[in-house]
C-alpha positions in Angstrom: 12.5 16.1 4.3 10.4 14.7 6.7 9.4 10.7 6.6 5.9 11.4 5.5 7.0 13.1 2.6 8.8 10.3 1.8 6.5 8.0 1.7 3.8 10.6 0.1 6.5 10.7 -2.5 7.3 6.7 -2.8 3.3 6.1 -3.5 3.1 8.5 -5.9 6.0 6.7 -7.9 4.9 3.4 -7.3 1.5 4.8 -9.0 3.6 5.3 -12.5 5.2 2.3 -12.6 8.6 2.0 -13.6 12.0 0.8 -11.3 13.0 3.1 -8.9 16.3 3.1 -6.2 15.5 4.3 -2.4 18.8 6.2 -1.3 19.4 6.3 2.0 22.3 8.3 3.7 23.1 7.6 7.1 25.4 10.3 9.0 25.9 9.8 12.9 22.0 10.0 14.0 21.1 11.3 10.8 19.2 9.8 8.3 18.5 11.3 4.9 16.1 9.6 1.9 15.5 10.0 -1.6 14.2 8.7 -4.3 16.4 8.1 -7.7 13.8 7.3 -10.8 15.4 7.5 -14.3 18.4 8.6 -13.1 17.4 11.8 -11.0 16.5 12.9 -7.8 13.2 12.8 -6.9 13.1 14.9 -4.0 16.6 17.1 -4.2 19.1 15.0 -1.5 20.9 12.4 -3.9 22.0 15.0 -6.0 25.6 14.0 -6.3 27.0 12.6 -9.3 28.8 9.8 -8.0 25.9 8.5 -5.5 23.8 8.9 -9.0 26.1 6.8 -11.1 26.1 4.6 -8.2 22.1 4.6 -8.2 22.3 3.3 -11.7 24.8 0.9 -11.3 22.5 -0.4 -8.5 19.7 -0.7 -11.2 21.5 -2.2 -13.5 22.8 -5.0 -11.6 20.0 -5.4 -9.7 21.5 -5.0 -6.3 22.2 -3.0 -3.3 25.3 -1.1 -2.5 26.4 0.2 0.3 29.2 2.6 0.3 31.0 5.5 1.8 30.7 9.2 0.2 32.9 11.5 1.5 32.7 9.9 4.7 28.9 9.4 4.7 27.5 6.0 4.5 25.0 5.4 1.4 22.7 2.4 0.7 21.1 2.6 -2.6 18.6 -0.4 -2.7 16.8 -0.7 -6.3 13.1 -1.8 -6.0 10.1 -2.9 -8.0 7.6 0.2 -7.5 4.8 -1.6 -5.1 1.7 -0.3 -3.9 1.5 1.7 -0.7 -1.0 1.1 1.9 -1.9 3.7 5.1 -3.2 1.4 8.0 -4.9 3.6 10.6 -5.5 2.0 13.9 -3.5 -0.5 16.1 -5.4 -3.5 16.9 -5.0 -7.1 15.9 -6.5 -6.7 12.3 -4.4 -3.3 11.7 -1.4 -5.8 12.9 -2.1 -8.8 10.5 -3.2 -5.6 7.7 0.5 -5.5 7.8 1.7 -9.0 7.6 -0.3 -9.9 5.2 0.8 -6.5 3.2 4.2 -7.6 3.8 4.0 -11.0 2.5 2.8 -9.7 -0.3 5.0 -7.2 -1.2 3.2 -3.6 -0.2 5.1 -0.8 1.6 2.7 -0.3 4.9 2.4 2.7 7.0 0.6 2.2 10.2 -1.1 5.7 11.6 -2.9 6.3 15.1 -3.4 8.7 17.7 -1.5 8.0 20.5 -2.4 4.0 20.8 0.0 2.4 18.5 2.6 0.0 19.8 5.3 0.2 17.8 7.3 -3.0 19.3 4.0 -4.6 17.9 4.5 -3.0 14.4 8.0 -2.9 13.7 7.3 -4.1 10.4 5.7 -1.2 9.0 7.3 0.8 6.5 6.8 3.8 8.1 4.6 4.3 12.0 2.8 7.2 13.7 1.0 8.1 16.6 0.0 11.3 15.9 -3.1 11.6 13.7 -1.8 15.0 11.8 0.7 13.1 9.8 -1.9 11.8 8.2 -3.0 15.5 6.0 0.7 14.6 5.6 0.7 11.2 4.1 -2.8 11.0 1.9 -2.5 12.3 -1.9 -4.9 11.2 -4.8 -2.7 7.9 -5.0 -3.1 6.6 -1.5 -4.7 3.5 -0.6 -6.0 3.8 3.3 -7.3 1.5 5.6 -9.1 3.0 8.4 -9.2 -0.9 10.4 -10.4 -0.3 14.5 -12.3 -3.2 15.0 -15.3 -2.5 16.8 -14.3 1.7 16.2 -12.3 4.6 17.5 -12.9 8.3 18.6 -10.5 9.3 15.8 -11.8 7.0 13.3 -14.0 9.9 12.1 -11.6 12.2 11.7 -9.4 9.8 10.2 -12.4 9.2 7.4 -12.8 12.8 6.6 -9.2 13.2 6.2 -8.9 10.8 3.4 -11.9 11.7 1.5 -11.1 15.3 1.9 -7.9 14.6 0.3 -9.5 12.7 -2.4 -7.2 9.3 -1.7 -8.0 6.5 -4.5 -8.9 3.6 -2.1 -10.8 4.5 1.4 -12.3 1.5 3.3 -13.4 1.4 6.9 -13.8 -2.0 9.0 -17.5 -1.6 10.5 -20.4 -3.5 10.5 -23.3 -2.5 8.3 -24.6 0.1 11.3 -21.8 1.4 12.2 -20.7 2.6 7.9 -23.8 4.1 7.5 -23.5 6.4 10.7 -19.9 7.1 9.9 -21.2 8.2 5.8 -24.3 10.5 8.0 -21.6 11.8 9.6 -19.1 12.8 7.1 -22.1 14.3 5.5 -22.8 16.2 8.3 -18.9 17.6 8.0 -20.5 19.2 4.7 -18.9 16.1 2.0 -21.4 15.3 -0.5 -23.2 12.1 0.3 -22.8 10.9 -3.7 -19.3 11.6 -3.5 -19.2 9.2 -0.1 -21.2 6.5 -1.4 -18.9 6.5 -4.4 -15.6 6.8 -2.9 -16.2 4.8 0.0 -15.7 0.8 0.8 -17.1 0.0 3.5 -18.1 -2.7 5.3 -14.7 -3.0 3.5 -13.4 -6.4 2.5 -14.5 -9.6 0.3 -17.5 -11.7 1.8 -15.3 -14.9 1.6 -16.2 -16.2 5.4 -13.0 -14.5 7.2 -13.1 -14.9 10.9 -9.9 -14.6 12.3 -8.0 -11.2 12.3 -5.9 -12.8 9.7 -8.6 -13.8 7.2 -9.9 -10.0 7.7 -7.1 -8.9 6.8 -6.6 -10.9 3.4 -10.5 -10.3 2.4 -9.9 -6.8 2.9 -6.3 -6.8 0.7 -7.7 -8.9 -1.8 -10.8 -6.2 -2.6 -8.0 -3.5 -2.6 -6.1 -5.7 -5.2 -9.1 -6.1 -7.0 -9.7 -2.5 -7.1 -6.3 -1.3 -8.3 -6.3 -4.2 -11.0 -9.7 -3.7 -11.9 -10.5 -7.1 -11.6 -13.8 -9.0 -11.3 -13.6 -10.9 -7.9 -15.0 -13.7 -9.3 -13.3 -17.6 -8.7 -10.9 -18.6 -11.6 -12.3 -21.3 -12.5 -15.3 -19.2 -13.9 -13.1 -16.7 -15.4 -10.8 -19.2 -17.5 -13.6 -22.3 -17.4 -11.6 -25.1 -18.2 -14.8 -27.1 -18.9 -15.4 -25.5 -22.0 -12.2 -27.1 -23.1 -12.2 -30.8 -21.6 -14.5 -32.6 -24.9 -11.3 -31.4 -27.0 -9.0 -32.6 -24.2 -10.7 -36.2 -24.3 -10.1 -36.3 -27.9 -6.6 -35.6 -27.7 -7.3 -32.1 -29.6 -5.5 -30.3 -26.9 -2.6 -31.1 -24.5 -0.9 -30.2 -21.4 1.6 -27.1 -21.9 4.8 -26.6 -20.2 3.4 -23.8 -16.9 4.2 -20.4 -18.0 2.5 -18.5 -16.0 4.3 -16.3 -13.6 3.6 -13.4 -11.2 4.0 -9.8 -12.8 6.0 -7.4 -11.4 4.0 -4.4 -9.2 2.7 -2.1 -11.2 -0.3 0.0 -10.2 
């Protein structure tokens, strides 16, 4: 099993929700992963009973093991299901595309053609510089990010690979000119130009002012996040207006509650 079918495999469960333990087995140079949801293998290596009891064990105490199976050493590591996220490019905003994943929890894979430092991206999930891992990578759950600022020569071909494959969530960094050669040209490559214009985001990102390769990066997370959630975009303070409730708060109608609010766990 391959690492890009790994990860193929770790969207598609984060997709359906649901706690999951990544198995890893580690012989010499050898380094085997799978996948345990409800208490089977996902892709056929941890089949064993004992590194399955140990998978749920995991779960159920909510933490990692690391062991020794007849002599081979096994992490089991039991994980929220997050969202997965394909960067393609290697630049500064492809860079910060994955700290900012990072901090907030997303499993990021960082794809190029050739041009990728991986020093530079050592905290990606999962990194490669050959463009054909890509077919590999992209399902109808994927989420990519196709982020060359100011454009490379494989940036098309990048772009017709995820819309060919149909991925959830494709958005390009370009300006204005740039998007709407890139759409002529995927329908020049025989794509529909409705199915284009629907499936694709790009300029991609929020219009909230970002100038550093930082603030591109969160304005372009936060309209993926508002995408999978199916959220509005708009400020809070319009959503839950708290001036429709201040007359009752000056009359003492209302008072302050003990904060409840806390983050939900990733689910897609």
């Amino acid at each position: 099993m391959s690492s890009c079918e790994f990860f193929r495999a770790l969207t598609r469960v984060s997709s359906e929700g649901g706690k999951i333990v990544i198995v890893k087995m580690v012989s010499g140079d050898n380094v085997l992963s799978d996948i345990v949801i409800n208490g089977k293998s996902l892709l056929g290596v941890a089949t064993g009973g004992e590194i399955l009891e140990l998978a749920n064990k995991a779960l159920s105490d909510g933490k990692a093991i690391e062991t020794v199976v007849n002599g081979v050493k096994v992490i089991l590591e039991p994980v929220e299901p997050r969202p997965t996220i394909i960067v393609v490019g290697s630049g500064l905003i492809a860079k910060a595309l994955v700290d900012v994943g990072n901090a907030i929890g997303y499993y990021v894979a960082v794809v190029g053609s050739g041009d990728v430092n991986k020093e530079s991206f050592s905290n990606a999930y999962f990194i490669s510089n050959d463009l054909k891992d890509l077919e590999k990578l992209i399902d109808e759950n994927s989420i990519v990010i196709i982020a060359n600022e100011g454009g490379k020569p494989y940036d098309s071909e990048a772009l017709y690979i995820a819309l060919k494959h149909n991925a959830k969530f494709v958005g390009l960094l370009a300006s204005q000119r740039r998007a709407a050669v890139m759409i002529a040209e995927m329908v020049r490559r025989g794509l529909s130009l409705d199915y284009v214009l629907e499936k694709l985001h790009s300029p991609v990102g929020l219009d909230v002012g970002a100038k550093t390769a930082g603030e591109v990066a969160l304005s372009i997370l936060a309209e993926v996040m508002m995408f999978m959630r199916n959220a509005s975009g708009k400020p809070m303070r319009e959503i839950k207006d708290p001036r429709k409730l201040v007359k009752d708060a000056l009359e003492g109608r209302i008072q302050e509650q003990s904060c409840s609010w806390r983050p939900t766990k990733f689910k897609l």
